[in-house]
N, C-alpha and C positions, 0 to 999 in steps of 0.2 A: 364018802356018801353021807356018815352020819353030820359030817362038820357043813357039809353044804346045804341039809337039811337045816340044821342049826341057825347057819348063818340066813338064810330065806325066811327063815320065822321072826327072828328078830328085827330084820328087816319092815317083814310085815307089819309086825307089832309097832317098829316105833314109826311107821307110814301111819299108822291107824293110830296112833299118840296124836301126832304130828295134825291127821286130818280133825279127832277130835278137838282139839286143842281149839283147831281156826276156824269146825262152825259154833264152836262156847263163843268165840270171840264175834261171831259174825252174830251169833243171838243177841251177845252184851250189844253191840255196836246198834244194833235195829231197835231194840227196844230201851235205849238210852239216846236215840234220836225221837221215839216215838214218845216217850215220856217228855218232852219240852216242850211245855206248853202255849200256842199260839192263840188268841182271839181275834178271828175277823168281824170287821164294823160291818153293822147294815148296809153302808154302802158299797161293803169290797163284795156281800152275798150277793149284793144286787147285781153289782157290774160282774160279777161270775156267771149271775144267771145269766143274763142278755148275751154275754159269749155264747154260752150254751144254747140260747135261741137263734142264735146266728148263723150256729153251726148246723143247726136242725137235731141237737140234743134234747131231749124233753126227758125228766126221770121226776120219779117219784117223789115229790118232795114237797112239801109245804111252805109256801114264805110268806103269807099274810091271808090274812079272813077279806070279805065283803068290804071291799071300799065306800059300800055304800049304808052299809049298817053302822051304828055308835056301838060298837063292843069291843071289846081288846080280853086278849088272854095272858094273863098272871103264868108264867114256868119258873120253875126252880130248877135250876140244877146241882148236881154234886152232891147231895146229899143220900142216907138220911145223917144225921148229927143230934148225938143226945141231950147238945145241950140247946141247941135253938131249933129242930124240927117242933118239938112240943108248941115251942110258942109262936111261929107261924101259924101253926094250926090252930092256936088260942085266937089269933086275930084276924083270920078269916074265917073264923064261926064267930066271932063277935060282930062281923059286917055282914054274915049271911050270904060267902059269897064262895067260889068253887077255885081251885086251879090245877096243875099241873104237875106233878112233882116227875122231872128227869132222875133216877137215881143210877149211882152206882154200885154194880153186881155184888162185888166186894164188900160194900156200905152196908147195902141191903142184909147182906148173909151175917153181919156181924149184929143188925139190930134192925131185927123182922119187925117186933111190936110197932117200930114206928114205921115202916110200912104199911103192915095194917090200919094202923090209926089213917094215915094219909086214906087211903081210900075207904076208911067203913064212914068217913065223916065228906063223902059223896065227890072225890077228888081225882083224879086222874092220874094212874101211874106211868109213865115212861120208860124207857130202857136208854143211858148214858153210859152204854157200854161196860163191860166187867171190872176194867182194872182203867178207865179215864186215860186211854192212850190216844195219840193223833194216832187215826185209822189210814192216813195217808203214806204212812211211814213202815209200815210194815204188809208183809204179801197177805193174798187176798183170802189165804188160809186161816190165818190168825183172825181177820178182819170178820170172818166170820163165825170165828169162836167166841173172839168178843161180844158179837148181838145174841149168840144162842145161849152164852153162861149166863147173858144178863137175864134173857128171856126165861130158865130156865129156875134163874132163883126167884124173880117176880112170881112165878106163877107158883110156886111151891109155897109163897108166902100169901098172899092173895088168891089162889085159886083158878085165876085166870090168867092166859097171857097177855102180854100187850101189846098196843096195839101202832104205837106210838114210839119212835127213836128221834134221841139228838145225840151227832158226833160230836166229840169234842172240841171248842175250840170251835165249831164250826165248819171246821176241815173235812172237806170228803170232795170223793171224786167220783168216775164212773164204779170203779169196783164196792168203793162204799155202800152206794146206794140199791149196788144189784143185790150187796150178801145183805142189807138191811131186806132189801124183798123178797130174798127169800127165804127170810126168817120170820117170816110174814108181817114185816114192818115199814109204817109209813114214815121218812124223814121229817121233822120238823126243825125250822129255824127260825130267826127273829129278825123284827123291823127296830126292834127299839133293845136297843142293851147301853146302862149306863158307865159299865167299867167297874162294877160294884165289888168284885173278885181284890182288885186293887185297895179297897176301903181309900176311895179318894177324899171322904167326907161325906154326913147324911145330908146337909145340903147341896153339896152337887148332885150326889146321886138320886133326889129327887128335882135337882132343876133337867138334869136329861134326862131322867123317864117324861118330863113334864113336856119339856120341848118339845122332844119327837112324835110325842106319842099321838096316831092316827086310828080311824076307824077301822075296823078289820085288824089291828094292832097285835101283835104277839111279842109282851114284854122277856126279857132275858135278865133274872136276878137271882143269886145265888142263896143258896143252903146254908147256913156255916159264916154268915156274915153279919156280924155286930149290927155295925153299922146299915144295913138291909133292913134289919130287923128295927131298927131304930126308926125311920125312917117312912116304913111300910104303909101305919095308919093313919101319918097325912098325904100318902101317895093317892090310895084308897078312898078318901074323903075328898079330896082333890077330883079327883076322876069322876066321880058318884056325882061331884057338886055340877059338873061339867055334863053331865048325862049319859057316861058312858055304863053299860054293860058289862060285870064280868064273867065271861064264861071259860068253859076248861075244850081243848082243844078237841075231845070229842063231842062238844057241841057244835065247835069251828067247823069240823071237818063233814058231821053230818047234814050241814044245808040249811044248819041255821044262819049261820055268820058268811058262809064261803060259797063264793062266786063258783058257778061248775063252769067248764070249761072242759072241751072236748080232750081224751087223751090220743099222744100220738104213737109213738114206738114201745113204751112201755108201759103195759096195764100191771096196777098192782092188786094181781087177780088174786093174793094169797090173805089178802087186807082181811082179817076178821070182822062179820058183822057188817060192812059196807062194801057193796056193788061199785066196782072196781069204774062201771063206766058212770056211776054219779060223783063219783071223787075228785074234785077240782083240785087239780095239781098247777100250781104255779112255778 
């Protein structure tokens, strides 16, 4: 009796080795797929959306201001970084002008003060997820731990939540967009990204902000990059000379810049601060 007891425990035990073992391996495996980082072009968000319209998908999401206004919005993401947030923000208070910073949960929690800096100097913070993983790649529990740690440290550091997400990469799908809303957040994406992540060079990476860049415009350029930073204040004068507008995406999204457009399947009734049926979702 005692030996068959014996033998049934040990059993158990290396069953339960055995099972921990393969979901360590099944955690390694998901979030070492979720860590490789992919960036979609404006043209691949585009041709996403229009499937989406096709299918009679409509979600939450941002992808360009007023076609018919001169303004474009400045985002950052990936940041904060201590050795080039400061001086972004040195060179949009030297032009007088607003943007957006996406940051990451992580980034944030290790260096609040530039957080704060970002938005006491009238700028807009975003939520780029906790730990910068494609949200596509991992289940929808996760997906939504990411938007709430990020939300969670923003607001502990700033005082408010926000109000505002970008996935990574620009990767997202149906689940994405549900855990972003209800974590009371609205998605944003971009019409205009130069590759700037890559340091291709400051002058390409201002001949394709230059290019592309349209009214209702939402630029995509990184925290943490030299050459960005290099770059930035004949992007900026450029732009200005041209007669564009810059404003921060809660200017975009309150009806300054952004076309309203009716919503269809889902309202993002959780949106802070904006009535969910004035929210032009494109």
């Amino acid at each position: 009796m005692i030996r068959r007891f014996v033998t049934v425990l040990v059993v158990a035990l290396a069953f339960g080795m055995i099972l921990h073992q393969a979901l360590a391996l099944t955690a390694r495996q998901y979030w070492e797929r979720a860590s490789q980082e992919t960036y979609k072009s404006p043209d691949e968000l585009k041709a996403q959306h229009e499937r989406e319209q096709r299918k009679g998908e409509h979600y939450a999401k941002v992808m360009c201001g007023d076609p018919r206004v001169k303004a474009v919005a400045l985002t950052f993401d990936d940041g904060p970084h201590p050795a080039f947030t400061p001086r972004i923000l040195a060179i949009l208070k030297q032009y007088k002008i607003n943007a957006t910073f996406f940051v990451v949960g992580k980034m944030a929690k290790q260096y609040p003060n530039l957080v704060k800096a970002e938005a006491a100097a009238g700028n807009v913070v975003g939520n780029h997820t906790y730990d910068h993983v494609n949200l596509t790649k991992i289940p929808y529990s996760r997906i939504a731990a990411e938007w709430e740690k990020g939300n969670a440290v923003i607001k502990s550091i700033i005082g408010v939540d926000p109000v505002f997400c970008r996935p990574p990469g620009g990767d997202y799908d149906k689940a994405v967009i549900q855990a972003a809303m209800a974590a009371g957040l609205t998605t944003v994406l971009w019409t205009d990204d130069p590759g700037d992540y890559a340091s291709p060079g400051d002058k390409t990476i201002e001949r394709r902000v230059l290019d592309r860049v349209e009214n209702g415009g939402i630029i995509l350029i990184h925290d943490g990059i030299q050459q960005t930073i290099d770059v930035l204040p004949q992007i900026i004068e450029h732009l200005q000379r041209r007669g564009f507008k810059f404003v921060t995406m809660t200017e975009m999204a309150q009806g300054r810049t952004l076309a309203y457009r009716p919503l269809h399947k889902h309202r993002p009734a959780a949106i802070r601060g904006i009535a969910a049926a004035d929210l032009g979702i494109r």
